[in-house]
C-alpha positions as CSV (number, residue, x, y, z in Angstrom):
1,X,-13.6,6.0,9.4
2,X,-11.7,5.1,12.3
3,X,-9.5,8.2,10.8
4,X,-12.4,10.2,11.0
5,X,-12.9,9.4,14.8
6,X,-9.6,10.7,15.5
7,X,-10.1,14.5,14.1
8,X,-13.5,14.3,14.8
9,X,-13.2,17.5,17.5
10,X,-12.0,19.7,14.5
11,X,-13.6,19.4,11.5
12,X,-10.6,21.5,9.8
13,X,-8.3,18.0,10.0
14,X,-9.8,16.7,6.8
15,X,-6.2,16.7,5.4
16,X,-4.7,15.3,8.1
17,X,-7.2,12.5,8.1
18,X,-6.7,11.9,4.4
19,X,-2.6,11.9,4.7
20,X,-3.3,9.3,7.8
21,X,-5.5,7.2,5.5
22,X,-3.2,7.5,3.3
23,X,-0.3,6.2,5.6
24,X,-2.8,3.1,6.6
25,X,-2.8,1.9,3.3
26,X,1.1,2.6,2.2
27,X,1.8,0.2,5.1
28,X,-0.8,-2.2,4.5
29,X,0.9,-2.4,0.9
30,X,4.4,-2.5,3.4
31,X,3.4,-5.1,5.2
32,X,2.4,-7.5,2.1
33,X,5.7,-6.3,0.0
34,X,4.9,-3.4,-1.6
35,X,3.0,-4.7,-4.7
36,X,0.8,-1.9,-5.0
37,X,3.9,0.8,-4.9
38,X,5.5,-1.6,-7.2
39,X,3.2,-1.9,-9.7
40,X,2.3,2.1,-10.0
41,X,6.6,2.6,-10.3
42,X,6.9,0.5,-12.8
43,X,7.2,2.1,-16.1
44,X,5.0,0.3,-17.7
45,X,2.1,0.3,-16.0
46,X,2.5,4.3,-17.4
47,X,3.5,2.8,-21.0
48,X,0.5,0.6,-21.4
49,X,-2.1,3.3,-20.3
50,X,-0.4,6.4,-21.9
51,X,-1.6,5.2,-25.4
52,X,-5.1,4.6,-24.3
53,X,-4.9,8.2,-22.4
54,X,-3.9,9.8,-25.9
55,X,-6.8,7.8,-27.7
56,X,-8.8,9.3,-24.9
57,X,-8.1,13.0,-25.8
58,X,-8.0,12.5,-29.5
59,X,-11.6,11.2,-29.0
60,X,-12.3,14.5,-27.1
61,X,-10.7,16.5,-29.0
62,X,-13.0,15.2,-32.6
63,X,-16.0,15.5,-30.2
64,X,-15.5,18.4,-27.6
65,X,-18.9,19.3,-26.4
66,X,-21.0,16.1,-25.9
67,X,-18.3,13.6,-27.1
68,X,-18.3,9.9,-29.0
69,X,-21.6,9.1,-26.8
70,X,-21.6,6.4,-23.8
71,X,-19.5,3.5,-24.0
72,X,-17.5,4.6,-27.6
73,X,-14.3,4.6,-25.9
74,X,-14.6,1.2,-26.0
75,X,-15.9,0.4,-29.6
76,X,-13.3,3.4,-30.9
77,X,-10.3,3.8,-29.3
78,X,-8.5,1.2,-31.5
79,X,-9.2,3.3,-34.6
80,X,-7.2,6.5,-32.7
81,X,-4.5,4.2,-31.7
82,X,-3.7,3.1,-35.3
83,X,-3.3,7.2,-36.0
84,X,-1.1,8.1,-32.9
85,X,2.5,8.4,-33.0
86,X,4.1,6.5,-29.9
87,X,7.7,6.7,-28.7
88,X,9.1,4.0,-28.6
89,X,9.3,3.0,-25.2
90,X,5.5,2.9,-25.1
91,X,4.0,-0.3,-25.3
92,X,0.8,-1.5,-26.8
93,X,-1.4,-3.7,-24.5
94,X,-3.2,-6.1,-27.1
95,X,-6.0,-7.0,-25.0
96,X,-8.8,-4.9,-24.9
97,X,-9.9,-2.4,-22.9
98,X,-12.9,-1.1,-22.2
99,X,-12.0,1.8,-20.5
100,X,-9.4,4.9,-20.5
101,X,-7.6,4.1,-17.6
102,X,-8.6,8.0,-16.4
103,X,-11.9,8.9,-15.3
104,X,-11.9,12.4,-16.4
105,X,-10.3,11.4,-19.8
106,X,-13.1,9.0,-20.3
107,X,-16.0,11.5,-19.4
108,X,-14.1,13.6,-21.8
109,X,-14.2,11.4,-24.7
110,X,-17.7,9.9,-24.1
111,X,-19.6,12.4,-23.1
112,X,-17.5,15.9,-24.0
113,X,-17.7,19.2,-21.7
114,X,-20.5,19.3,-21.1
115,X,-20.4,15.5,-19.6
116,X,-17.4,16.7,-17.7
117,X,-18.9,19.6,-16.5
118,X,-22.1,17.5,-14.8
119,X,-19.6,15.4,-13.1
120,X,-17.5,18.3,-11.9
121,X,-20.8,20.3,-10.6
122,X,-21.7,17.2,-8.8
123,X,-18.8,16.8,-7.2
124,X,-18.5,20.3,-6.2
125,X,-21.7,21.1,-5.1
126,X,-21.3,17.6,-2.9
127,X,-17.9,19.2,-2.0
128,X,-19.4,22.1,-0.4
129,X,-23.3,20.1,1.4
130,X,-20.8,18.1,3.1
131,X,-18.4,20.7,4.6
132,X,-21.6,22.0,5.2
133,X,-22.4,19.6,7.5
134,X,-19.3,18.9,8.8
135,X,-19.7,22.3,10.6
136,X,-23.3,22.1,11.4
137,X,-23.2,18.7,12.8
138,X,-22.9,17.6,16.4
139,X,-19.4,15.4,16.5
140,X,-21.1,11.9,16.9
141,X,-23.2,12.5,13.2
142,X,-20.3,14.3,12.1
143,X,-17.9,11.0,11.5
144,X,-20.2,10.0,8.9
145,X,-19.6,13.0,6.7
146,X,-15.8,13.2,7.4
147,X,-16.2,9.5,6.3
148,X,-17.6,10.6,3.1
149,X,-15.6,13.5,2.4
150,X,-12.2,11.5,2.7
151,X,-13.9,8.3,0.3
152,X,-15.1,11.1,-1.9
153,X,-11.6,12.1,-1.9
154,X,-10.2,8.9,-2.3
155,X,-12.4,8.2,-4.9
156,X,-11.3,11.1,-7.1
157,X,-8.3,10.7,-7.0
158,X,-8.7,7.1,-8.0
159,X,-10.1,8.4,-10.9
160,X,-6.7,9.6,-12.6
161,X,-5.2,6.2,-13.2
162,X,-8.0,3.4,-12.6
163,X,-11.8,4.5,-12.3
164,X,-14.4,4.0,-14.6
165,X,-18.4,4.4,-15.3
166,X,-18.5,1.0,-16.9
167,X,-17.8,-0.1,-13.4
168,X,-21.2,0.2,-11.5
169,X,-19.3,0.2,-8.3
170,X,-18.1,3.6,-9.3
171,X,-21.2,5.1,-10.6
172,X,-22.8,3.8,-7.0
173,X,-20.2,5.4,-4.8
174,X,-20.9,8.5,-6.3
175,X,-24.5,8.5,-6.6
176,X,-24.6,7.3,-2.8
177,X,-21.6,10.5,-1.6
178,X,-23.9,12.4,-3.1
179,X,-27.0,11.6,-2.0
180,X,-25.8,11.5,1.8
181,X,-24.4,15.1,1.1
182,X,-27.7,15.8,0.3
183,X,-29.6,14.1,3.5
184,X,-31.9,16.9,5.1
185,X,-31.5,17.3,8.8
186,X,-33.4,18.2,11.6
187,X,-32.1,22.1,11.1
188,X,-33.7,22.2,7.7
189,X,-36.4,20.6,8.5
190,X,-37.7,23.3,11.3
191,X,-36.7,25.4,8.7
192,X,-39.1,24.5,6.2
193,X,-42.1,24.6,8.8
């Protein structure tokens, strides 16, 4: 947020905001030794969740519109791991996991298109209430949206390598993004009268 304060005069700076948020937490992981760079270079953290990634789409792909149902991933994905053919370099976790690993691969396999394309319309239509705001809003209310906008962000693209709706946490951040986009203001409330 404090990010958010900086730009706050011109609501264009999204990007820049994001890119210095971005630069916070590279040397937060700098000043503690890199683990968090570390671990995403290493090859594999990419081996182990590449086979579950596969199982992910070969899920999808048995089940493209509304997908193994809510929570399959987790009860099937063994099954399409025994079919796959791995390279060799891959390696096989042998603990289990719940999830995908992939956000959008998991909505995928669970819950097919049309699961993906309620999440994407969402998003998007989130996307666009809170640039909305952002340029209707005074600059004191407006930090709260850039806020949102950037942990929106943040949170999507968290969503390629980690994320998942097994974890409420994630569920809750998008439920709340979206409901703040949402927020009526004064503006549309003189409207409505």
């Amino acid at each position: 947020i404090a990010a958010c304060v900086l730009c706050n005069r011109r609501p264009g700076r999204l990007l820049g905001t994001a890119v210095l948020l971005g630069g916070a937490v590279l040397g937060l992981d700098a000043w503690q030794g890199f683990p968090l760079v570390h671990k995403l270079g290493q090859v594999e953290t990419l081996s182990v969740r590449l086979p579950l990634w596969m199982a992910a789409w070969s899920m999808f792909l048995d089940a493209p519109w509304l997908g193994q149902g809510p929570g399959a991933f987790s009860v099937r994905y063994e099954q399409y791991l025994d079919l796959a053919r791995l390279a060799d370099w891959v390696v096989l976790d042998p603990r289990h996991s719940p999830w995908a690993h992939n956000l959008y691969l998991e909505v995928l396999a669970e819950r097919g298109l049309a699961g993906l394309g309620a999440l994407g319309g969402l998003v998007l239509a989130s996307g666009r209430a809170l640039r909305r705001r952002i340029r209707e809003i005074l600059p004191p209310g407006r930090v709260l949206y850039q806020g949102l906008t950037v942990s929106g962000a943040l949170l999507l693209m968290g969503g390629l390598v980690e994320f998942s709706l097994l974890r409420y946490w994630v569920v809750e951040a998008v439920a709340l993004i979206a409901a703040c986009a949402f927020l009526p203001n004064s503006k549309d409330q003189a409207e409505k009268r």
